[in-house]
N, C-alpha and C positions, 0 to 999 in steps of 0.2 A: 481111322474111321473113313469108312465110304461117302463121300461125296455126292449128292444126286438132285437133278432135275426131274420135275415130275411134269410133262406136258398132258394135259387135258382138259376138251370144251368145258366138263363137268365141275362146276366148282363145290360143288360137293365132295364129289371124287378125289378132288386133287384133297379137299382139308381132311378125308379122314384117311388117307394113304399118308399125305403128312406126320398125320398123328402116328399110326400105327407103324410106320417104318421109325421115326424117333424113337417109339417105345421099346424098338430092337435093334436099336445102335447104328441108323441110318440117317447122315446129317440131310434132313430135304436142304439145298441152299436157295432153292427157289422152284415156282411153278408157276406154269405159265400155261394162258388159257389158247394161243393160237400159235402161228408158223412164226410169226415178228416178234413175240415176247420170248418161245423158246428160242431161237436164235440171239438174240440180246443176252437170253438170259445166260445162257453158256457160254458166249465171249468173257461176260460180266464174271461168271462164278469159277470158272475151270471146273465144272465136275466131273468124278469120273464114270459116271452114266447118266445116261439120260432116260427116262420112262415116256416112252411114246403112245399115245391112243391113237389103235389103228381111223379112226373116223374123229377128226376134228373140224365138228360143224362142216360146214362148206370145203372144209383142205382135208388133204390125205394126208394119214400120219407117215402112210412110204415114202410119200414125196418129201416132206420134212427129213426122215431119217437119213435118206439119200444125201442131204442137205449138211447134217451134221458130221464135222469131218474130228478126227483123232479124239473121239471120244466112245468110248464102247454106247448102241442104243438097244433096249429091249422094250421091242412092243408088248403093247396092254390092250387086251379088250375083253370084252364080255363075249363073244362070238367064239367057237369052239373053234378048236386048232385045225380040226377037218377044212372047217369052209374059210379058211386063211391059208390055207395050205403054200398054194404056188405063188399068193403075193411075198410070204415066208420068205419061200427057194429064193426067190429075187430080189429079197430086200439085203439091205448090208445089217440089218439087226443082229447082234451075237445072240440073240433068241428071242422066247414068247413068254409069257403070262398069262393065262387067264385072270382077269380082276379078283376071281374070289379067293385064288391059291395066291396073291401077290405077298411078299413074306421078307424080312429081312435075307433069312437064311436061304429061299427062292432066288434073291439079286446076289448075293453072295458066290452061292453056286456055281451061278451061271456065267460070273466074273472069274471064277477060279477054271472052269472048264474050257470058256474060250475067251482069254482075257484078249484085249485091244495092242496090238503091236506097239512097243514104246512107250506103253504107260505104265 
């Protein structure tokens, strides 16, 4: 079973991603609403992704993912892929989501196409 972190300001967000990835076989181990709880949180849990929201409140979800090391991250946002484009290129994220296509089989995928070296 895939292991995952769900970082975002929205705590909304974060409880019905919760839900809906459980309901497809994706253990949430924890969510965390800023840069110091997703950091804790992934020491704490070992997951093997992390879900990152490009815009958390006041911090950037790039600078957070930069941050996360030997763990595959895929950003999340409502913002279309167009106008994320070249933060994309430069971020170390193995890819994108948009929130409304977010999906078990969506994180799956995206672990199987460009999984995390050594994990």
């Amino acid at each position: 079973m895939i292991r995952c972190v769900i970082v975002d300001d929205s705590e909304r967000f974060r409880a019905s991603a919760r839900r809906l990835l459980a309901e497809q076989g994706i253990a949430v181990v924890a969510t965390a609403a800023d840069s110091r709880q997703a950091l804790r949180a992934v020491q704490e849990q070992d997951p093997d992704v992390v879900l990152v929201d490009v815009g958390l409140g006041t911090e950037s979800g790039f600078e957070l993912a930069a941050r996360i090391r030997d763990r595959a991250v895929i950003m999340v946002s409502s913002l279309a892929r167009e106008d994320l484009a070249e933060l994309l290129a430069d971020s170390p994220a193995i890819g994108y989501l948009p929130k409304d296509q977010l999906s078990g089989g969506a994180i799956t995928g995206l672990l199987r196409t460009k999984p995390l070296p050594g994990r």
